[in-house]
KOLNU-305479 format. One record per residue (C-alpha): residue number from 1; y, x, z. Coordinates in Angstrom, 2 decimals. Layout:
N
rec resi: NUM | py: Y | px: X | pz: Z
...
***
This chain:
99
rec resi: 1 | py: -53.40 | px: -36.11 | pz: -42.87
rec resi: 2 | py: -56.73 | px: -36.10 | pz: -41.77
rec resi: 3 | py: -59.11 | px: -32.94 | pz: -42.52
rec resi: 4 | py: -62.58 | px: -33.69 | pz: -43.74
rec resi: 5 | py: -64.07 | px: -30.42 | pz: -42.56
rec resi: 6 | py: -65.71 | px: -30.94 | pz: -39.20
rec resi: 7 | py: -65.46 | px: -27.04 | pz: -38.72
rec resi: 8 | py: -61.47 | px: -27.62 | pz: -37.81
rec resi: 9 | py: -62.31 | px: -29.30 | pz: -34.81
rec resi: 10 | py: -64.61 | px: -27.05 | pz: -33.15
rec resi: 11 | py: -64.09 | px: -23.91 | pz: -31.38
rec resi: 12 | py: -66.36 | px: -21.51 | pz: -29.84
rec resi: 13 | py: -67.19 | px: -18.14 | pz: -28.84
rec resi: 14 | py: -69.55 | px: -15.63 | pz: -27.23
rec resi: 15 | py: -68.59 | px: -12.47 | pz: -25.60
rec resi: 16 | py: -70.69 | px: -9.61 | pz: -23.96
rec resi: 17 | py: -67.98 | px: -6.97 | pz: -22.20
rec resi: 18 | py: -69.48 | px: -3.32 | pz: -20.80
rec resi: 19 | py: -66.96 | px: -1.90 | pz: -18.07
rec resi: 20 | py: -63.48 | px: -2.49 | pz: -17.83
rec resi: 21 | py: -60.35 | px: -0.34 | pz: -18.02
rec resi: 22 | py: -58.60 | px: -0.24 | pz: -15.11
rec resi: 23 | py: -54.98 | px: 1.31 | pz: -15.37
rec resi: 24 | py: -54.93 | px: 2.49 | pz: -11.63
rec resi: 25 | py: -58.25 | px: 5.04 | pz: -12.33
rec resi: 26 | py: -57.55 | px: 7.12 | pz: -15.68
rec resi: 27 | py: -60.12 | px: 8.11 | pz: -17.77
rec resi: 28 | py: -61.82 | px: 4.23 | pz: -16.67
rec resi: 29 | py: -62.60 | px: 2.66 | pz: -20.33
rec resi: 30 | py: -64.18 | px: -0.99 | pz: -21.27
rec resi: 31 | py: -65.45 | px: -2.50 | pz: -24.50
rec resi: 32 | py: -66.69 | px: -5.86 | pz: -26.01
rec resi: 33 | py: -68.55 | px: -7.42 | pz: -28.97
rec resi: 34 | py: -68.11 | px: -11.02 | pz: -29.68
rec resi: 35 | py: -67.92 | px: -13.91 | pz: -32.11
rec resi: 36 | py: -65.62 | px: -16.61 | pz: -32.28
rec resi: 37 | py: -64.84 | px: -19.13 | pz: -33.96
rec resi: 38 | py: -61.51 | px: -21.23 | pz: -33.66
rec resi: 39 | py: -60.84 | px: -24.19 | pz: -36.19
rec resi: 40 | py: -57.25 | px: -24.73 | pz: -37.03
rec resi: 41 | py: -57.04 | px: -27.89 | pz: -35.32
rec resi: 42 | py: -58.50 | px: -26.85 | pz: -31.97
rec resi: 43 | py: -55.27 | px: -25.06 | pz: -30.14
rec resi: 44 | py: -51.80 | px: -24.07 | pz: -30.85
rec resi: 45 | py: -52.56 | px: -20.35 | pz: -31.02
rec resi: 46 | py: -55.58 | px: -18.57 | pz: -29.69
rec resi: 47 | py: -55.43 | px: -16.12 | pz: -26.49
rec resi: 48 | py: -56.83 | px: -13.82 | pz: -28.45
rec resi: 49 | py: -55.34 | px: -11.17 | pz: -30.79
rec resi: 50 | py: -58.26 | px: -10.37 | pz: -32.65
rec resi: 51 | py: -58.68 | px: -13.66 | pz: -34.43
rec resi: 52 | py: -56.37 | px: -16.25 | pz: -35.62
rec resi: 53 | py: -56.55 | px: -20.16 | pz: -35.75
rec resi: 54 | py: -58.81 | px: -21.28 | pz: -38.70
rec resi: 55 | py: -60.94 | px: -18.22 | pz: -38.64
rec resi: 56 | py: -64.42 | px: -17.64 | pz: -37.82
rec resi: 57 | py: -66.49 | px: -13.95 | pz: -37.25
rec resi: 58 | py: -67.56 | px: -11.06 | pz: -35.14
rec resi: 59 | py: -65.18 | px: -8.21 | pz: -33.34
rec resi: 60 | py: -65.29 | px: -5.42 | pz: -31.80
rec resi: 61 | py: -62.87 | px: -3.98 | pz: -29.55
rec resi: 62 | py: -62.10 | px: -0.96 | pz: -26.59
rec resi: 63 | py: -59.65 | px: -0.11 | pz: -23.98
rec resi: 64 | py: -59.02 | px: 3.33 | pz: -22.65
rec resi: 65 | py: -56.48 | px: 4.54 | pz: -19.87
rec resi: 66 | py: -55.74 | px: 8.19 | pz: -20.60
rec resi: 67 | py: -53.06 | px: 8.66 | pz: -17.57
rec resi: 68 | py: -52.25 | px: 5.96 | pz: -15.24
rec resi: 69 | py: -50.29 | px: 2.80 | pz: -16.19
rec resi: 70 | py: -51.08 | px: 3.55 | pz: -20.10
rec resi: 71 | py: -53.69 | px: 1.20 | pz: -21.71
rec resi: 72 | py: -54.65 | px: 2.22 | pz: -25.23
rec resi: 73 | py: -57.06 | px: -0.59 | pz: -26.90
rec resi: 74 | py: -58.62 | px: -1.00 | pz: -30.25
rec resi: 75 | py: -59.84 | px: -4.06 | pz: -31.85
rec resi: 76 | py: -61.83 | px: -4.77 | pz: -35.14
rec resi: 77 | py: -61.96 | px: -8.17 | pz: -37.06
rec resi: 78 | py: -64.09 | px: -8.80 | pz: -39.60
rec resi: 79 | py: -64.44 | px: -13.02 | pz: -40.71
rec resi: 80 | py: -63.12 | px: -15.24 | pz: -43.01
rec resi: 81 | py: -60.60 | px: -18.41 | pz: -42.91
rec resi: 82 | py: -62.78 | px: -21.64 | pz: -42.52
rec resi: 83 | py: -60.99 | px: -23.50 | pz: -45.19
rec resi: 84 | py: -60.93 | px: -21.61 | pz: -47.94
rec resi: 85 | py: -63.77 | px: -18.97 | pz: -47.21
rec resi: 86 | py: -61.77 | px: -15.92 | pz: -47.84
rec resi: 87 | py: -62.43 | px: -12.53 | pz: -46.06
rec resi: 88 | py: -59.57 | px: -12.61 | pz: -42.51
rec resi: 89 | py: -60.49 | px: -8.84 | pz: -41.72
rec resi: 90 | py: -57.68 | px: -7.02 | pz: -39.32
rec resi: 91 | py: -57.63 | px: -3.89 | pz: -37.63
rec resi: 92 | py: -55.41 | px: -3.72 | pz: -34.40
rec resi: 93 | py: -54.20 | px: -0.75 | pz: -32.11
rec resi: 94 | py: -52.11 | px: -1.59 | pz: -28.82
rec resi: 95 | py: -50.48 | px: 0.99 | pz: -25.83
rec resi: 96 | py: -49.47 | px: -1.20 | pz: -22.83
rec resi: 97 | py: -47.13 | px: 0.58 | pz: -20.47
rec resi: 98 | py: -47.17 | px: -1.16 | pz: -16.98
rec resi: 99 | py: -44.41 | px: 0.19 | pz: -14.58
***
Protein backbone atom coordinates (compact mmCIF):
# COMPACT_ATOMS: atom_id res chain seq x y z
CA UNK A 1 0.00 0.00 0.00
CA UNK A 2 0.83 3.22 -1.12
CA UNK A 3 1.36 6.21 1.53
CA UNK A 4 -0.24 9.50 0.69
CA UNK A 5 2.12 11.57 2.79
CA UNK A 6 4.86 12.95 0.59
CA UNK A 7 6.95 13.47 3.89
CA UNK A 8 7.74 9.41 3.78
CA UNK A 9 9.71 9.78 0.87
CA UNK A 10 12.04 12.43 1.71
CA UNK A 11 14.99 12.48 3.84
CA UNK A 12 17.27 15.13 4.87
CA UNK A 13 19.55 16.58 7.27
CA UNK A 14 21.94 19.34 8.34
CA UNK A 15 24.79 18.97 10.64
CA UNK A 16 27.37 21.54 12.06
CA UNK A 17 30.22 19.35 14.19
CA UNK A 18 32.94 21.50 16.54
CA UNK A 19 36.14 19.21 17.15
CA UNK A 20 36.29 15.68 17.21
CA UNK A 21 37.18 13.05 19.81
CA UNK A 22 39.96 11.25 19.02
CA UNK A 23 40.56 8.03 21.22
CA UNK A 24 44.44 8.08 20.69
CA UNK A 25 44.70 11.87 22.59
CA UNK A 26 42.58 11.72 25.98
CA UNK A 27 40.96 14.52 27.23
CA UNK A 28 40.25 15.36 22.99
CA UNK A 29 36.23 15.94 23.00
CA UNK A 30 33.77 16.80 19.85
CA UNK A 31 30.14 17.86 19.62
CA UNK A 32 27.30 18.45 17.03
CA UNK A 33 23.86 20.07 16.54
CA UNK A 34 21.73 18.94 13.73
CA UNK A 35 18.33 18.27 12.24
CA UNK A 36 17.16 15.48 10.38
CA UNK A 37 14.62 14.28 9.01
CA UNK A 38 14.18 10.59 7.68
CA UNK A 39 10.68 9.43 6.26
CA UNK A 40 9.88 5.83 6.85
CA UNK A 41 10.11 4.93 3.37
CA UNK A 42 13.51 6.44 2.59
CA UNK A 43 16.08 3.57 4.04
CA UNK A 44 16.03 0.40 5.90
CA UNK A 45 17.40 1.90 9.12
CA UNK A 46 19.20 5.16 9.54
CA UNK A 47 23.13 5.38 10.39
CA UNK A 48 22.26 7.29 12.97
CA UNK A 49 21.32 6.46 16.60
CA UNK A 50 19.82 9.54 17.51
CA UNK A 51 16.81 9.36 15.27
CA UNK A 52 14.76 6.62 13.93
CA UNK A 53 12.99 6.02 10.49
CA UNK A 54 9.73 8.12 10.30
CA UNK A 55 10.96 10.82 12.56
CA UNK A 56 11.76 14.31 12.04
CA UNK A 57 13.73 17.05 14.65
CA UNK A 58 16.80 18.60 16.12
CA UNK A 59 19.74 16.77 18.35
CA UNK A 60 22.31 17.38 20.15
CA UNK A 61 25.08 15.22 20.95
CA UNK A 62 29.07 14.96 22.53
CA UNK A 63 31.92 12.64 22.66
CA UNK A 64 34.60 12.66 25.27
CA UNK A 65 37.75 10.32 25.67
CA UNK A 66 38.66 10.36 29.36
CA UNK A 67 41.75 7.71 29.03
CA UNK A 68 42.76 6.29 25.82
CA UNK A 69 40.67 3.77 23.81
CA UNK A 70 37.41 4.84 25.96
CA UNK A 71 34.83 6.98 24.05
CA UNK A 72 32.02 8.26 26.25
CA UNK A 73 29.20 10.11 23.98
CA UNK A 74 25.91 11.69 24.73
CA UNK A 75 23.12 12.33 22.45
CA UNK A 76 19.73 14.26 22.81
CA UNK A 77 16.56 13.78 20.59
CA UNK A 78 13.88 15.83 20.68
CA UNK A 79 11.09 15.37 17.34
CA UNK A 80 8.13 13.71 16.61
CA UNK A 81 7.02 10.60 14.26
CA UNK A 82 5.91 12.07 10.81
CA UNK A 83 2.81 10.04 10.64
CA UNK A 84 1.11 10.47 13.48
CA UNK A 85 2.73 13.75 14.95
CA UNK A 86 3.54 12.43 18.31
CA UNK A 87 6.55 13.69 20.43
CA UNK A 88 9.88 10.75 19.42
CA UNK A 89 12.13 12.37 22.25
CA UNK A 90 15.21 9.90 23.40
CA UNK A 91 18.06 10.41 25.47
CA UNK A 92 21.17 8.15 24.70
CA UNK A 93 24.56 7.48 26.60
CA UNK A 94 27.30 5.14 24.89
CA UNK A 95 31.17 3.95 26.23
CA UNK A 96 33.02 2.41 23.22
CA UNK A 97 36.03 0.39 24.27
CA UNK A 98 38.46 -0.05 21.25
CA UNK A 99 41.35 -2.57 21.98
Amino acid sequence: MESDNSDDKQAYMAELQYKNANIADPGSWGAYVAYRHFGKDVTIVTTYKDVFNNQKGFAIGASYVPVENLLASVKYFDGKDIDSDTDADRFYLNLDFFY
